[in-house]
VOROVEX-866674 format. One record per residue (C-alpha): residue in one letter; x negated, y, z negated. Coordinates in nm, 2 decimals, decimal comma, always signed. Example, Ala and Ser with C-alpha at 12.3 -4.5 7.8 and 13.67 -1.06 7.14 Angstrom:
BEGIN
+-----+--------+--------+--------+
| res |   east |  north |     up |
+-----+--------+--------+--------+
|   a |  -1,23 |  -0,45 |  -0,78 |
|   s |  -1,37 |  -0,11 |  -0,71 |
+-----+--------+--------+--------+
***
This chain:
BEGIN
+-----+--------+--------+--------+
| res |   east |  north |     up |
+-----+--------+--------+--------+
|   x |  -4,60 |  -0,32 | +15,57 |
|   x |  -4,32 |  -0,04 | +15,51 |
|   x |  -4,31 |  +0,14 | +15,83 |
|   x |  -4,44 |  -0,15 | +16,08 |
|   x |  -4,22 |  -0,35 | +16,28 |
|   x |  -4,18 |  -0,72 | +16,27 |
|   x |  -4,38 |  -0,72 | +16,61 |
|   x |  -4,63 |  -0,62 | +16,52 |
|   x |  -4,66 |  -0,77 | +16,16 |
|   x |  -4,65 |  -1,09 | +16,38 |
|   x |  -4,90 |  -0,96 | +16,61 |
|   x |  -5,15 |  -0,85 | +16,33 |
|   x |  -5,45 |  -0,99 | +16,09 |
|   x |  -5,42 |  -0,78 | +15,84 |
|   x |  -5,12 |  -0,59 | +15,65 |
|   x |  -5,11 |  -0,34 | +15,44 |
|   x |  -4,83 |  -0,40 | +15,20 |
|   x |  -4,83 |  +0,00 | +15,07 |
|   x |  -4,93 |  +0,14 | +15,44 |
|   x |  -5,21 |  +0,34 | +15,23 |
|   x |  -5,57 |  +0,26 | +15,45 |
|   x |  -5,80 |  +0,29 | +15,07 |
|   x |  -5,65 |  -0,06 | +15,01 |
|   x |  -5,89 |  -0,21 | +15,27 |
|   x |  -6,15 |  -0,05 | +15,08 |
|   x |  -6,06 |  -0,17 | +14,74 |
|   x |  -6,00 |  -0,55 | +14,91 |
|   x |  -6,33 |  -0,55 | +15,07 |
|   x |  -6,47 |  -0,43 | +14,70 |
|   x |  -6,20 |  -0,72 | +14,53 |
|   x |  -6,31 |  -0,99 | +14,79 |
|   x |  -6,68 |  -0,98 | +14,71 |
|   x |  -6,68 |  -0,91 | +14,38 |
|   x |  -6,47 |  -1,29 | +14,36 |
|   x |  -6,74 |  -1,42 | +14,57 |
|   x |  -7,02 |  -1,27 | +14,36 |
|   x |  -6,88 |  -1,43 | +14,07 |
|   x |  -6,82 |  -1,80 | +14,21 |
|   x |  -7,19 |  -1,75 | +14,30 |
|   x |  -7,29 |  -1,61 | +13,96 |
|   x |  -7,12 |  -1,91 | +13,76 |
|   x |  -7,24 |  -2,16 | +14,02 |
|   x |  -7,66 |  -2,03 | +13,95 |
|   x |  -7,60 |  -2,08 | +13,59 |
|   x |  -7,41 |  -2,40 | +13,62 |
|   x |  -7,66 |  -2,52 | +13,81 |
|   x |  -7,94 |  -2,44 | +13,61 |
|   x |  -7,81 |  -2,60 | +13,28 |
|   x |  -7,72 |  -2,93 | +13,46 |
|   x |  -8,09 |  -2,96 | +13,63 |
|   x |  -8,21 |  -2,91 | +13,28 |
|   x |  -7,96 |  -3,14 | +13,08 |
|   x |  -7,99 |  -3,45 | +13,31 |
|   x |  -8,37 |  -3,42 | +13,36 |
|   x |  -8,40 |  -3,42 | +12,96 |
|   x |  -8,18 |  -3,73 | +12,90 |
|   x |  -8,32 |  -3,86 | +13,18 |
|   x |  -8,75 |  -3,85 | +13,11 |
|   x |  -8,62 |  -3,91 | +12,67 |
|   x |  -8,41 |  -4,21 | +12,76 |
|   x |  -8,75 |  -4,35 | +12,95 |
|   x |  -9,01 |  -4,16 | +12,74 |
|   x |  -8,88 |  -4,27 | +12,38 |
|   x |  -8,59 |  -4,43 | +12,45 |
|   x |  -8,35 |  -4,24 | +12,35 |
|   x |  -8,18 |  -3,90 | +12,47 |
|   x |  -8,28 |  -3,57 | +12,20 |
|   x |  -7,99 |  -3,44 | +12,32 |
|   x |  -7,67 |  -3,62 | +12,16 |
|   x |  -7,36 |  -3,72 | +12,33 |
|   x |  -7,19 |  -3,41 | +12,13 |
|   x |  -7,44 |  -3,21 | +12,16 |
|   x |  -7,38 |  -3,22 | +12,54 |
|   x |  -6,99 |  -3,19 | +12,51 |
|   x |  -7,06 |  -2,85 | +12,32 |
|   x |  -7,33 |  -2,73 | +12,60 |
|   x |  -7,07 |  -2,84 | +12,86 |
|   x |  -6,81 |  -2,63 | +12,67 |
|   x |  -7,05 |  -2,36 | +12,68 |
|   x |  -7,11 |  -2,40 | +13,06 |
|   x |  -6,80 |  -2,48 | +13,20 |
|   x |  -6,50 |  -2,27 | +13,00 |
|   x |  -6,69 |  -2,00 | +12,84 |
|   x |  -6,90 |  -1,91 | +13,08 |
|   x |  -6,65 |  -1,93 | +13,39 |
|   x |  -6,43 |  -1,66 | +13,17 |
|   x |  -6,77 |  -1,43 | +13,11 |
|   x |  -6,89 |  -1,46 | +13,43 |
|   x |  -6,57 |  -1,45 | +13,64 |
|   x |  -6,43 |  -1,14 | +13,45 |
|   x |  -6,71 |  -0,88 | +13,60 |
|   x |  -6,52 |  -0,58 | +13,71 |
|   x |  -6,58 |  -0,48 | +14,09 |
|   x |  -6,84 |  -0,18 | +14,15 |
|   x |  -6,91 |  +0,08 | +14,41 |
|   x |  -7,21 |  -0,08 | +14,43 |
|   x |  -7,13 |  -0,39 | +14,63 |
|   x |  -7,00 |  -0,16 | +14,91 |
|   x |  -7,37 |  -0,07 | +14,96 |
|   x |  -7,46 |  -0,43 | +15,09 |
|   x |  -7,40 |  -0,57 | +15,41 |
|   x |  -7,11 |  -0,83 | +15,43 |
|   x |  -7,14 |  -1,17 | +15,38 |
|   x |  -7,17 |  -1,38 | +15,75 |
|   x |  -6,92 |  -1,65 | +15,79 |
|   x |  -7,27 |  -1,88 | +15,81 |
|   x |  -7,39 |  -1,78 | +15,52 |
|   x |  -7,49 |  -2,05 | +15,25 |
|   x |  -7,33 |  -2,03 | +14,93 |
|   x |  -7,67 |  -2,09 | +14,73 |
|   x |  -7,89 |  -1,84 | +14,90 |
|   x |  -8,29 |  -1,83 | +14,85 |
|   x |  -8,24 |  -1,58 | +14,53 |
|   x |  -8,04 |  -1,84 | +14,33 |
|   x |  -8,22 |  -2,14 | +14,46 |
|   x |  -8,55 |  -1,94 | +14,35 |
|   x |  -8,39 |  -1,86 | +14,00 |
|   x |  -8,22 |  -2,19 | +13,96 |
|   x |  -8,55 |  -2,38 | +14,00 |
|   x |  -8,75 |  -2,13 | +13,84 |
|   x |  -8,56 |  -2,10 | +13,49 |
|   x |  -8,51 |  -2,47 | +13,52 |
|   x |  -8,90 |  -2,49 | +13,51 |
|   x |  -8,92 |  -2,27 | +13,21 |
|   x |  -8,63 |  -2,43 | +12,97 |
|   x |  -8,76 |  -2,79 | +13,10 |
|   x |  -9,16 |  -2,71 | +13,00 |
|   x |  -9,02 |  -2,56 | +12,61 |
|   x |  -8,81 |  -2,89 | +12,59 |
|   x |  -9,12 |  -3,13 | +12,67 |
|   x |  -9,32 |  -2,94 | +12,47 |
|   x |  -9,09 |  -2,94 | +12,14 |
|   x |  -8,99 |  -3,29 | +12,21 |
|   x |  -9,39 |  -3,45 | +12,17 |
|   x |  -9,57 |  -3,19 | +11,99 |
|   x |  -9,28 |  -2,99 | +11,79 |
|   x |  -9,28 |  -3,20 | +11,54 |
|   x |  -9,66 |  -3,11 | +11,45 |
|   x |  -9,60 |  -2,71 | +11,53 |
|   x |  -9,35 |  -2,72 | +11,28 |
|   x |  -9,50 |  -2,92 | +11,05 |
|   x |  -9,15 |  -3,15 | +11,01 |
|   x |  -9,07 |  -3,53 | +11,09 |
|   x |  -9,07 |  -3,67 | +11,38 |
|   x |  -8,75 |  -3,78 | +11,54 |
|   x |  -8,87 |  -3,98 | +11,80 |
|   x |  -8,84 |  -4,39 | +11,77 |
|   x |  -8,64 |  -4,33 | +11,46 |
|   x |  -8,41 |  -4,66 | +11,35 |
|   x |  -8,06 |  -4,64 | +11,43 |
|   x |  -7,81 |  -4,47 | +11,24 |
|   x |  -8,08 |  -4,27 | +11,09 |
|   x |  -7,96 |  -3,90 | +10,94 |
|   x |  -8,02 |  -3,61 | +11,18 |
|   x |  -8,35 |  -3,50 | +11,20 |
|   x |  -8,48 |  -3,08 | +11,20 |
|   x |  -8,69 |  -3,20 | +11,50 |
|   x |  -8,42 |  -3,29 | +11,77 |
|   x |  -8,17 |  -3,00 | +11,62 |
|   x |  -8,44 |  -2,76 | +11,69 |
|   x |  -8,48 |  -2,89 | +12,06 |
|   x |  -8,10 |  -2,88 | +12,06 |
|   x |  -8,09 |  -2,48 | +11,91 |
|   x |  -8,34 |  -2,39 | +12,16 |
|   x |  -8,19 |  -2,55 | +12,44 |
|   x |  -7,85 |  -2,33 | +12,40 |
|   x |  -8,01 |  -2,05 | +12,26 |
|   x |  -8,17 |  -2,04 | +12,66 |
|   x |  -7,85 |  -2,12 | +12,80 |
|   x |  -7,71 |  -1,78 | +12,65 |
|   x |  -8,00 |  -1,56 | +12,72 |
|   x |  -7,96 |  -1,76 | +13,06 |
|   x |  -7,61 |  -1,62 | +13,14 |
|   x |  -7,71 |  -1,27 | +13,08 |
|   x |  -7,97 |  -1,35 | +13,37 |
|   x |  -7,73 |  -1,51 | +13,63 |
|   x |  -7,46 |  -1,16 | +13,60 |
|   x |  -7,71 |  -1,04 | +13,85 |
|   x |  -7,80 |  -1,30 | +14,17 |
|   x |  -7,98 |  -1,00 | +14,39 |
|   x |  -8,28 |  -0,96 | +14,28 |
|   x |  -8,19 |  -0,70 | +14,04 |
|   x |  -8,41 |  -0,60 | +13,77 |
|   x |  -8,21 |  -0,42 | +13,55 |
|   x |  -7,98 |  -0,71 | +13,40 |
|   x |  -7,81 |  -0,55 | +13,08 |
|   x |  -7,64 |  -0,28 | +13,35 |
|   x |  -7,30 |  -0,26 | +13,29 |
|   x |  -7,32 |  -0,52 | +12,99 |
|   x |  -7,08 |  -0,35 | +12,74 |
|   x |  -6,82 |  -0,25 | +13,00 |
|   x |  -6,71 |  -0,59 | +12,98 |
|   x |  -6,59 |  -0,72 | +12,65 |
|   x |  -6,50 |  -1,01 | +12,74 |
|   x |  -6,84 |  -1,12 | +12,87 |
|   x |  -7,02 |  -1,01 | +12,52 |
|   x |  -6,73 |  -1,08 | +12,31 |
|   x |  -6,78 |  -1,45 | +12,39 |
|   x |  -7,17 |  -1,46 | +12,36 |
|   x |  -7,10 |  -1,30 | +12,01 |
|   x |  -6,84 |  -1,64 | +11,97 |
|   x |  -7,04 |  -1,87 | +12,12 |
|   x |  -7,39 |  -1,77 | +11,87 |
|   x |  -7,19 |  -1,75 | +11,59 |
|   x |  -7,02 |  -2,12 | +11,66 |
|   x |  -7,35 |  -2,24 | +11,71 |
|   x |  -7,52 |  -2,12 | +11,37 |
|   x |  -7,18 |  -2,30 | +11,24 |
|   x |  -7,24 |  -2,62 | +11,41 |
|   x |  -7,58 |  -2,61 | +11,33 |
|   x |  -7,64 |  -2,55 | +10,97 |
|   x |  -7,29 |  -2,72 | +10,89 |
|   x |  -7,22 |  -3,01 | +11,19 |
|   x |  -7,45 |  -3,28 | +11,00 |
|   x |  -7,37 |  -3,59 | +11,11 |
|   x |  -7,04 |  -3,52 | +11,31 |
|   x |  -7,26 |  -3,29 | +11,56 |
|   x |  -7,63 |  -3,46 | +11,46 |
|   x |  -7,79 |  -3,17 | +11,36 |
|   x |  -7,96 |  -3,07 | +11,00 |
|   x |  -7,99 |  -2,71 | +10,85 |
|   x |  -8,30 |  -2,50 | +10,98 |
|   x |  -8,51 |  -2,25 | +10,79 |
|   x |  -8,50 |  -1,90 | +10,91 |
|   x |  -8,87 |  -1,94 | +11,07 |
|   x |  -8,75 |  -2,22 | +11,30 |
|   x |  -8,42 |  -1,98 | +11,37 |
|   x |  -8,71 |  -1,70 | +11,49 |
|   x |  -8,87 |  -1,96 | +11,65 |
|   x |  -8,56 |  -2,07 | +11,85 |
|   x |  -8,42 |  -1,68 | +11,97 |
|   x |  -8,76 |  -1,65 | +12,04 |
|   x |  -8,80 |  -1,91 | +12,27 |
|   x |  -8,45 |  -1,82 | +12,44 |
|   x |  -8,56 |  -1,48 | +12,47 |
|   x |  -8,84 |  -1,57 | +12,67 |
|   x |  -8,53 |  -1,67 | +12,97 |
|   x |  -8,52 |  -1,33 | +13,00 |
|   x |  -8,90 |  -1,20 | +13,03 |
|   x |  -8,92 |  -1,48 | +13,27 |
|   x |  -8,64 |  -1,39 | +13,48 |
|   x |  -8,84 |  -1,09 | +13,55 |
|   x |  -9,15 |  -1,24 | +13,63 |
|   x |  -8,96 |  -1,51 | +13,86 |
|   x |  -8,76 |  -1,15 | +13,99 |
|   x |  -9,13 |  -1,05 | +14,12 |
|   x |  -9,15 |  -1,37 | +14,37 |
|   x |  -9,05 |  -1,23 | +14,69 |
|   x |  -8,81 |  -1,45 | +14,84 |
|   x |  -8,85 |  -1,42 | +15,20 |
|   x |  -9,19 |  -1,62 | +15,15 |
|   x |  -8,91 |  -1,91 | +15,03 |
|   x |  -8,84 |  -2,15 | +15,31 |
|   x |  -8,51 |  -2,09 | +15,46 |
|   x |  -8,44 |  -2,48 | +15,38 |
|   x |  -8,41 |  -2,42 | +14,98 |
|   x |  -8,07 |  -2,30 | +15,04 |
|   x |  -7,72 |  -2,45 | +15,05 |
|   x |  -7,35 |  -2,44 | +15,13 |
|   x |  -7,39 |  -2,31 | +15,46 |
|   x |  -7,08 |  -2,35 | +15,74 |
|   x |  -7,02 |  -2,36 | +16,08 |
|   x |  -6,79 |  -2,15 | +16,22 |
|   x |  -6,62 |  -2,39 | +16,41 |
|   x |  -6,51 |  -2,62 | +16,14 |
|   x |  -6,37 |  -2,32 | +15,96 |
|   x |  -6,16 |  -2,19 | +16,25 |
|   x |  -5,80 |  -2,31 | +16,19 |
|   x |  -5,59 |  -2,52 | +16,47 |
|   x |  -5,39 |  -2,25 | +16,59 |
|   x |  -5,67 |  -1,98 | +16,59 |
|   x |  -5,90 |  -1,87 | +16,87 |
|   x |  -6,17 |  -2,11 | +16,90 |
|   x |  -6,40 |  -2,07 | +17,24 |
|   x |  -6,40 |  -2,37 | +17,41 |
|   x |  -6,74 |  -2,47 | +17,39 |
|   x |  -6,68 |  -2,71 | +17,74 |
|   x |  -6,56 |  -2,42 | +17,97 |
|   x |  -6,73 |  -2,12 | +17,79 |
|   x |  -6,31 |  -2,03 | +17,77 |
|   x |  -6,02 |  -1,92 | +17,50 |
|   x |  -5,82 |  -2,17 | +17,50 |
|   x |  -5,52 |  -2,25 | +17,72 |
|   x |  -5,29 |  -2,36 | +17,46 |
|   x |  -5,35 |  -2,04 | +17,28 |
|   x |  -5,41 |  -1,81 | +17,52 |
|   x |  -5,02 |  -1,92 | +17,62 |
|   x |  -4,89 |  -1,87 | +17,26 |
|   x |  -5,02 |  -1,48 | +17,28 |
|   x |  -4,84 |  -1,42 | +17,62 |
|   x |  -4,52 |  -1,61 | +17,48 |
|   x |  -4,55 |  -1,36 | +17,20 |
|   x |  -4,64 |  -1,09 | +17,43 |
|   x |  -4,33 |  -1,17 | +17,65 |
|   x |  -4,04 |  -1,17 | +17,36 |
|   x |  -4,18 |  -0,83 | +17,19 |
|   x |  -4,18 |  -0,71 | +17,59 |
|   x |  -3,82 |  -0,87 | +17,60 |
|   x |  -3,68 |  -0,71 | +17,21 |
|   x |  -3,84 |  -0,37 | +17,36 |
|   x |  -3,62 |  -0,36 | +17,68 |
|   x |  -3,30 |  -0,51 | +17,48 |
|   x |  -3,39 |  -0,18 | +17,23 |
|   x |  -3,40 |  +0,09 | +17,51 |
|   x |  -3,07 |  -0,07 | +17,71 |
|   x |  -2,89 |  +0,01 | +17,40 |
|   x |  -3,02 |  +0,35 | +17,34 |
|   x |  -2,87 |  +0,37 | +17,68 |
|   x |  -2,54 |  +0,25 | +17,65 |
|   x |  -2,45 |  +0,52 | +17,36 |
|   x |  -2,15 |  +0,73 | +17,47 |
|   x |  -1,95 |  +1,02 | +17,42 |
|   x |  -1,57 |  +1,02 | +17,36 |
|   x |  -1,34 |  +1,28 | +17,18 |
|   x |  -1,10 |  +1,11 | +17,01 |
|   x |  -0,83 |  +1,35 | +16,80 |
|   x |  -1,06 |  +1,64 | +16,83 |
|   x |  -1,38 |  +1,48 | +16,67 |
|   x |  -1,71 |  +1,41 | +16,84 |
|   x |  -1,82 |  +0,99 | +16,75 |
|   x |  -2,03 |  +0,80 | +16,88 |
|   x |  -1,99 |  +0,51 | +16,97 |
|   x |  -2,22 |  +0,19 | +17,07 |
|   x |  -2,20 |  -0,04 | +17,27 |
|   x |  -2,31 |  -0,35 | +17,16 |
|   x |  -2,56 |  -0,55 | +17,43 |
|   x |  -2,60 |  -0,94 | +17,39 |
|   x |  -2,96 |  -1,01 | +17,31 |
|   x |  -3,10 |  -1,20 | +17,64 |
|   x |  -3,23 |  -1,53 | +17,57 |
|   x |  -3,21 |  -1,63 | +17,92 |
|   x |  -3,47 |  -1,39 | +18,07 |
|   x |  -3,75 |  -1,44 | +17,74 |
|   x |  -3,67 |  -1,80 | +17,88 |
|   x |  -3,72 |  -1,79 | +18,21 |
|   x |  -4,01 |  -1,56 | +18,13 |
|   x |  -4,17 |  -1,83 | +17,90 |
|   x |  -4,14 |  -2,10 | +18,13 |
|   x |  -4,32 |  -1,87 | +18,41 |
|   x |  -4,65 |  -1,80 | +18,19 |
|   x |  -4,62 |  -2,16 | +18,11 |
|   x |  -4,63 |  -2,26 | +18,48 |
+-----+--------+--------+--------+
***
């Protein structure tokens, strides 16, 4: 980028902008680290929709009505969509992902691991949530809030399926920072503040929202056995994520993935895409490289005929020197052009 020529900035893929080669390295490290995190945030976006539609689904045709309230769900969307795009996306690159092999241009975007993992912790949240919603009311020993007459107050039964079901969604996120297969999830945890500094905001706004939204949020204040009950329950995300971690995922059909390209469609129109017809480059842009071939062929020769032309003359004593200017020759580059064109 500093020392190279404009032929062959034109002529290359990549340039380095501080003509220092341990750039490439730290790109390559920048580059999937950005695609690790889209993948990250996309296996726990995922996961809480499966679970959040599925619930208002089977309640809306199970008792009529939806234990998870229409603000409720703005808050877990908050959760899922702002916060957790900032803790996810703010992971700090690693040495580490130099150790794995690159990403193919084929690759799908939702591999086997997070397919296995999305399903899987959907399977967990969604069995707590059926079971709180038509038994919860008799393990806790409250009131049911199922069939319950409109505009009735918030019930301790549906706040507690609501507690537990973002108390998972948290523990969740600490499972989806690692979308390998890696067991050891709390692994570089605190060198990211951001990431722990929000799930520190987000707890604390929920204890807020639940002991003091009352009607505004439908929730009502819970004793500090169904608060146990509820960390409890989200903690179990993460023994679980180990157990689904065990699963070997090359016994998972290659169809459970997703996102997957091919490398013809991503090819732009001027690139080099093989002519699938005549097994060929083609002609259009095989001519464009020997235009470009010809006028840096051309600039060369114009380059050394006026290293050429420098002379010598004394004038009053004093060596100069003196150049003499040559027209730049349009003419031959075009008759040159229209040659490899022919």
């Amino acid at each position: 980028g500093i020392a190279g020529t404009d032929v062959a900035k034109e002529a290359s893929d990549i340039i380095l902008t501080d003509d220092n080669f341990t750039s490439i390295v730290k790109a390559v490290m920048w580059g999937r680290n950005v695609y690790d995190s889209i993948a990250k945030f996309l296996q726990f976006q995922l996961t809480v929709n499966v679970v959040a539609v599925i619930v208002a689904f089977v309640g809306a045709c199970a008792i009529e009505d939806s234990p998870l309230k229409a603000v409720q769900m703005l808050w877990v969307n908050l959760i899922m969509d702002t916060l957790a795009s900032l803790a996810l996306a703010t992971e700090m690159p690693t040495s580490q992902l130099l150790l794995r092999k690159p990403y193919g241009r084929t690759k799908p975007l939702i591999s086997r691991t997070m397919m296995k993992n999305i399903l899987g912790h959907a399977i967990y949240q969604l069995t707590i949530i059926f079971t709180l919603l038509f038994i919860g009311h008799r393990i806790f020993d409250i009131d049911s809030g199922m069939y319950a007459p409109l505009h009735s107050p918030p019930t301790q039964h549906f706040t507690i399926i609501f507690n537990t079901f973002v108390m998972m969604t948290l523990f969740n996120e600490i499972n989806a920072r690692k979308i390998h297969g890696e067991r050891n999830i709390f692994e570089g945890l605190l060198t990211n503040p951001v990431f722990y500094s929000i799930l520190i905001i987000t707890a604390a706004s929920q204890v807020v929202i639940v002991q003091f939204g009352g009607r505004a949020f439908s929730t009502a204040p819970l004793s500090l056995d169904q608060w146990l009950w509820c960390l409890f329950f989200g903690a179990g995300v993460l023994v679980w994520g180990q157990c689904i971690t065990t699963i070997p995922t090359k016994k998972i059909p290659k169809t459970f993935t997703w996102g997957s390209g091919n490398p013809e469609d991503l090819d732009a129109g001027g690139s080099l895409v093989e002519d699938t017809s005549r097994g060929s480059i083609s002609q259009e842009v095989k001519r464009t490289g020997q235009i470009l071939w010809i006028r840096g062929l051309t600039r060369l020769q114009t380059q050394l005929s006026l290293q050429s032309s420098m002379s010598l003359q004394v004038i009053g004593g004093e060596l100069q020197d003196r150049l003499i200017p040559v027209p730049y020759s349009k003419a031959a580059t075009d008759e040159a052009v229209s040659w490899i064109a022919i």
